[in-house]
Structures are given as C-alpha cells and as structure tokens.
N, C-alpha and C positions, 0 to 999 in steps of 0.2 A: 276831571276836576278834583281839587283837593285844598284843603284850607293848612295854614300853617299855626304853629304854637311856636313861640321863639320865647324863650325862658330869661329874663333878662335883672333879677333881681337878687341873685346871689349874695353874700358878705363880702366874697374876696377875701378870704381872711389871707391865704396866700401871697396875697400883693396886697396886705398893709389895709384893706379896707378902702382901697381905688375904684372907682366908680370902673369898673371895668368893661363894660358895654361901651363907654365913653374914649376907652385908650383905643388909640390906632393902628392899622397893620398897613403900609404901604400909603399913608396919607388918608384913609377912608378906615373911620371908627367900623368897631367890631361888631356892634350893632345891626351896621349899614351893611357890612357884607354879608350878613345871614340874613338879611333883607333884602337884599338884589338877589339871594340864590334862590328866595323862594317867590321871586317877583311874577310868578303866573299864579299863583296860589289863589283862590276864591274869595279869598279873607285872609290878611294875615292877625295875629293876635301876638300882641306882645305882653307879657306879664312883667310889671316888675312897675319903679316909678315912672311919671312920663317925664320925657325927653321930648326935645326938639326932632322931628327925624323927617328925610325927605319925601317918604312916600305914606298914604292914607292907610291908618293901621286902628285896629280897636284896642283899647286899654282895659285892663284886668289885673287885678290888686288881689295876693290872697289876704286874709284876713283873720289872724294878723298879718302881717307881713314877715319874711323871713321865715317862713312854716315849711320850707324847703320844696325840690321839683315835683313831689306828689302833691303837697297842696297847692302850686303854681298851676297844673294842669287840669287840676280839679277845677280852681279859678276861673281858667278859661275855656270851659268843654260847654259852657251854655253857649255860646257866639258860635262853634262850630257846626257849619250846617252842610258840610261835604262828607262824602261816606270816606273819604280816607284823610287824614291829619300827618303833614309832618310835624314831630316836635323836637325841636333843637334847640340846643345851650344857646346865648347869644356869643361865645366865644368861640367860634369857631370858620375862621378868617378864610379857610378854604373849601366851605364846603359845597361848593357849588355843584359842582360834578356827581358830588353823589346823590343830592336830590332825583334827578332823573332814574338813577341806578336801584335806589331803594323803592321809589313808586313801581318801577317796572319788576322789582322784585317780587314784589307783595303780590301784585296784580296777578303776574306765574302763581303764586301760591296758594289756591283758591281756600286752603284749609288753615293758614296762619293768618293770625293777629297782628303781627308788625315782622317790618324788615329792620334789622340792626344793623349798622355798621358793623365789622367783627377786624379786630385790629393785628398784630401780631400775637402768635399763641390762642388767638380765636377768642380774646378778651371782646365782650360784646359792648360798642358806647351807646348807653341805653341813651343819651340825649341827642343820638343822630341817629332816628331813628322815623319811621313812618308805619300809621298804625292804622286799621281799620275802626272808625269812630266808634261802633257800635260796641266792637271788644273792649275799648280804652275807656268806652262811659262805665261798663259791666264792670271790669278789675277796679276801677278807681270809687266806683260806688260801695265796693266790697269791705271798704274801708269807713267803721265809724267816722273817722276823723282823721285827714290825710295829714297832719300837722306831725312832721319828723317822717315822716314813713318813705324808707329809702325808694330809690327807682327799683332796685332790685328785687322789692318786694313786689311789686307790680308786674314784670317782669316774669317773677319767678310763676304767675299764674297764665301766660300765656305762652301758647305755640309760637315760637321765632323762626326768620328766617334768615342767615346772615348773609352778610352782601361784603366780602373781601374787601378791605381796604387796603392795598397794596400800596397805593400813593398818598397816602397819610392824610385824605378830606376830611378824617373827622378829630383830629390833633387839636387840641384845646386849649387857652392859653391862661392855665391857672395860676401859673407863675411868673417872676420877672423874667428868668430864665429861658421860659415856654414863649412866652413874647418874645424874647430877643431872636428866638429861634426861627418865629415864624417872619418877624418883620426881614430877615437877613434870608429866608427862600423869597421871598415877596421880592427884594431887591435884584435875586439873582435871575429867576424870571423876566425881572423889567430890563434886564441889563442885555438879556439876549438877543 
C-alpha cells in the first residue's frame, strides 16, 4: 500500500499563468491522468486549489500559497499514513507506467529513500518520484521553513535510486510546446 502526493499548484509561468492541471492531453485534463495512474494509492492528496475532479481526494493548501514543491509536500505529509508516498507534478500526462516501476524500485532498495525517475543523461525528475514516508517527513522537517526551497535540496539529502526512463513517463508539460508534444504522442497512440 502506498499514498500518493500529486502537486498541483504551480504558476505556469511557462504557459502564460494557465490553470495547467486544467489543460488537457487526449481529452482527459492533466490532473486526471496523474490521478488514474495512482488510482490504487491509500489516499490520494492533491496540493494546490480545489478543482472539480472525479475520484475522492483530500485537499492541502500550503500557506501561503505558491511557496513552491518543498512547501507543497510539506503541506501534505500530515494526511500521509502509508509507509511509502508517491509524489508527482500534476503535469505529467504519462506517467502511469512508471508508478508500479518506481514502487517496485524502492521496495528492491531496502537502504534508499526514494526511487527517481532518471531521464536521459541520468537527469533525475525529482517530481516522479516515490519515497519512503518516514525519510521524506525527516529531510522535509530539516527545513525551518520549506517556502522557496528547491526539490533538489531535499533530494540532495537522501539515498536515491533511479528507475530509467526510456519511454519518456515522466515528460512534463511546462510548456505550450511540451503540451503540443505530448497531446500529438497521445493521438498517435489512439490512432493505432
């Protein structure tokens, strides 16, 4: 069992200050699909405003808002009551597949912290990632005040373990551009 964190309050500044959880990849908001992928999860937690959205989810606000994903997770690590947390961007329209991949990573790893995504060049996407709750309360507590404090800083204090991304599940859609790309795999897909 495992609870999920889905980050959903960003600026966008990228894409103009677009409600970006809201824009769609293949007809189903971006949201929705980091929400179907972690549809067995114990709990899912979404940080960010609330939304309309189809399945039972608890809400978490950091405070202020926009204090970026280390105070997003902070946010929401009280509702977490599974020993392991996925935590994902809510832009990340495919990342269904790797859910399983990165639990079963971690699970092998009896001495790391989180499993990463690790992209090409072995760049790690600290927000598709899954962590052991107890490590991610410890590093995030480490922190007077998680307001600005990058993921990498968080990161940078724990054991990882990285889970190849060859099929690009954790491509994120912070641009218009990033979007166009992913909504045009999503078509080619359906087409097949």
């Amino acid at each position: 069992m495992y609870d999920a964190i889905v980050l959903a309050g960003g600026a966008a500044r990228r894409l103009q200050g677009a409600d970006k959880p809201q824009l769609d990849v293949g007809g189903v908001r971006l949201l929705d699909h980091v929400l179907a992928a972690v549809a067995d999860a114990g709990r899912r937690i979404v940080v960010g405003p609330r939304r309309a959205v189809p399945v039972p989810v608890l809400w978490r606000r950091e405070d202020p808002p926009g204090g970026g994903p280390v105070a997003a997770i902070a946010a929401a690590l009280d509702a977490v009551r599974a020993e392991l947390v996925a935590v994902l961007a809510a832009d990340l329209p495919e990342i269904a597949p790797a859910v399983p991949e990165l639990l079963a990573a971690l699970r092998d790893e009896a001495d790391a912290d989180v499993a990463c995504l690790a992209g090409s060049g072995g760049r790690l996407n600290y927000l598709a990632a899954v962590w052991r709750t107890a490590a991610l309360r410890r590093l995030v507590s480490g922190f007077a005040d998680p307001h600005g404090v990058p993921v990498r800083a968080l990161i940078a204090g724990a054991s990882v373990v990285e889970v190849a991304d060859e099929d690009g599940w954790g491509r994120d859609c912070d641009t218009w551009e990033e979007l166009s790309d992913a909504r045009r795999r999503w078509m080619s897909r359906e087409t097949r």
